[in-house]
C-alpha positions as CSV (number, residue, x, y, z in Angstrom):
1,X,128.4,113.4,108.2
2,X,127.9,115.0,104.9
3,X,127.8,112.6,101.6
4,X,129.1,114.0,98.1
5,X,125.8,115.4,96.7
6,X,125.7,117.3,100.0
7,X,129.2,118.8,99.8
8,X,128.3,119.7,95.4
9,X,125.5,121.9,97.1
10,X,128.7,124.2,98.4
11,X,131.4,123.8,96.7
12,X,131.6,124.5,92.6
13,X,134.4,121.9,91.8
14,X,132.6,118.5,90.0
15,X,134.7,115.3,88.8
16,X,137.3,115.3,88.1
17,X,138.4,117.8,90.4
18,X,136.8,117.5,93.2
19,X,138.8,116.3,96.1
20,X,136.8,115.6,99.3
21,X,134.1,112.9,98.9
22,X,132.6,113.1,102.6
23,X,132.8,115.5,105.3
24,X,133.0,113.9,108.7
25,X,133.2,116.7,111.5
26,X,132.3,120.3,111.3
27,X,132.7,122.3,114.2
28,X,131.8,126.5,112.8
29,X,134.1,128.8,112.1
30,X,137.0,126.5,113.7
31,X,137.5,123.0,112.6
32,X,136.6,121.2,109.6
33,X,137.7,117.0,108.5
34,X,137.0,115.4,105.4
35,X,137.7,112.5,103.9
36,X,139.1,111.7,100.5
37,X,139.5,108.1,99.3
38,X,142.3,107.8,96.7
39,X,141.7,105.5,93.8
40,X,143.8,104.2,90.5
41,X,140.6,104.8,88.6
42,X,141.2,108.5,88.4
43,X,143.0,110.6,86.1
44,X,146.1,112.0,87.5
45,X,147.5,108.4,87.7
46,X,147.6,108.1,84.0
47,X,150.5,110.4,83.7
48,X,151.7,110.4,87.3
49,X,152.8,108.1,87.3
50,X,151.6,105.0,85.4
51,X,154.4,102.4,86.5
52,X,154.5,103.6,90.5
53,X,151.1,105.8,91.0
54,X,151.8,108.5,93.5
55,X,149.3,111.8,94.4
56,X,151.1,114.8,93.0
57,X,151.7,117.2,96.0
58,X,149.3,119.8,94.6
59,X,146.7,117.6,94.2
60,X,146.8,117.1,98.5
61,X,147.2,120.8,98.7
62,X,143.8,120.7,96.3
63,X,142.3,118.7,98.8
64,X,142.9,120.4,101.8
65,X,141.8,124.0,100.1
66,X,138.6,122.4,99.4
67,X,137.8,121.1,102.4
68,X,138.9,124.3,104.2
69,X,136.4,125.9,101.2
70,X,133.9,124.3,102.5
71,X,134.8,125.3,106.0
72,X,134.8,128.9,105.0
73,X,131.5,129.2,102.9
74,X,129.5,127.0,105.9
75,X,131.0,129.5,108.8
76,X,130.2,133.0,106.6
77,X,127.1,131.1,106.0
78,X,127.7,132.5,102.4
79,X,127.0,130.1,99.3
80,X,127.2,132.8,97.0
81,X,131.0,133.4,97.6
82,X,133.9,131.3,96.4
83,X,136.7,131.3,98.3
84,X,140.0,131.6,95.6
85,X,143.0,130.1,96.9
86,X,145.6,133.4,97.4
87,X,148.6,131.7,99.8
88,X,150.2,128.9,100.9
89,X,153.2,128.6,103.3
90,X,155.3,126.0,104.9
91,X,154.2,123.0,103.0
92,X,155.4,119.8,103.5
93,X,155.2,116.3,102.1
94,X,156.2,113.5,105.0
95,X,155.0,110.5,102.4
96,X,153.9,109.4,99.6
97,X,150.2,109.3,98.9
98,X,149.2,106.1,96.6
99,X,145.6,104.2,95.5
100,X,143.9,102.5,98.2
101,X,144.9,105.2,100.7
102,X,142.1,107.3,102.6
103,X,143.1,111.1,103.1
104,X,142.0,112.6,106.2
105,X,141.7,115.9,105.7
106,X,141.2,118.3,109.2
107,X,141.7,122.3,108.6
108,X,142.0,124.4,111.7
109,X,140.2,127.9,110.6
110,X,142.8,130.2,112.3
111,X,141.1,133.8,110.6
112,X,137.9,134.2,109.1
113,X,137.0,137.8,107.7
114,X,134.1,139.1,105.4
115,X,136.6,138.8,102.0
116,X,140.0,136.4,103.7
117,X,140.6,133.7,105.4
118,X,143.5,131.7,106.7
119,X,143.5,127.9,107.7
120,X,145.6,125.1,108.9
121,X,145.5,121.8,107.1
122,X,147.0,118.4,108.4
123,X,146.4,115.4,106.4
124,X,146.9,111.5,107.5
125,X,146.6,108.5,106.1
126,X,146.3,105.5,108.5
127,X,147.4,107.9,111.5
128,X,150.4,108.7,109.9
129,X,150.9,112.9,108.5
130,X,151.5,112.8,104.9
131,X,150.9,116.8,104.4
132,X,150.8,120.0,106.0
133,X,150.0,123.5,105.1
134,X,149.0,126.8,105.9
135,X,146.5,128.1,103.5
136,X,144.9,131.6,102.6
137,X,142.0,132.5,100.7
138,X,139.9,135.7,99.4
139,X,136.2,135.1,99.6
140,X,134.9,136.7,96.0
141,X,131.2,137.2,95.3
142,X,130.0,134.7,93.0
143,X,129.1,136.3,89.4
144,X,126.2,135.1,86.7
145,X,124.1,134.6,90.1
């Protein structure tokens, strides 16, 4: 299990965009679950929205292409890339996603090249799918390095 300062040694994003606060199962170059606990305390609920507080859709998405990030940068054993979101198809949003909730976050790695990647992502909240997406990213060399 990897903690948060653990996951900030990968991935660039810091609050109050980062979107995964633990990574539970890594298994390389395949399968990837983290965990993101959703609080009222953070920022998106101030304007989305303040009387009924629901994730916004692309924050999920956010979540899920992070954790695949992470997924991608462990496997090509790369920390010197960042993988830029470049695709998303079939999308879908089965429920709302409010504070208290815990996302869990697991991204099938379906292709995994020297500069692209593709992933699955599946997110649930007590056992129940609240998202789903297929993802794609192009792996960049990191500049100012």
């Amino acid at each position: 299990m990897l903690d948060i300062e653990q996951i900030e040694k990968v991935l660039p994003h810091r609050y109050p965009f980062l979107m995964v606060d633990r990574i539970i199962e890594i298994e390389e170059g395949k399968r990837i679950v983290g965990l993101k606990n959703v609080t009222r305390n953070e920022e998106m609920f101030n304007g989305h929205y303040p009387e009924h507080p629901i994730m916004p859709g692309v924050m999920i998405v956010e979540a899920m292409a992070q954790v695949a990030g992470y997924g991608i940068l462990e496997a090509v054993d790369n920390k010197d890339s960042i993988p830029y979101f470049a695709g998303i198809d079939h999308a879908r949003f089965r429920k709302p996603v409010v504070p208290g909730d815990q996302m869990r976050i697991a991204i099938d790695i379906l292709k995994l090249k020297v500069r692209i990647a593709k992933a699955k992502g599946e997110v649930t909240v007590d056992d129940e799918i609240v998202a789903e997406a297929s993802l794609m990213f192009a792996l960049s060399p990191l500049e100012n390095k």
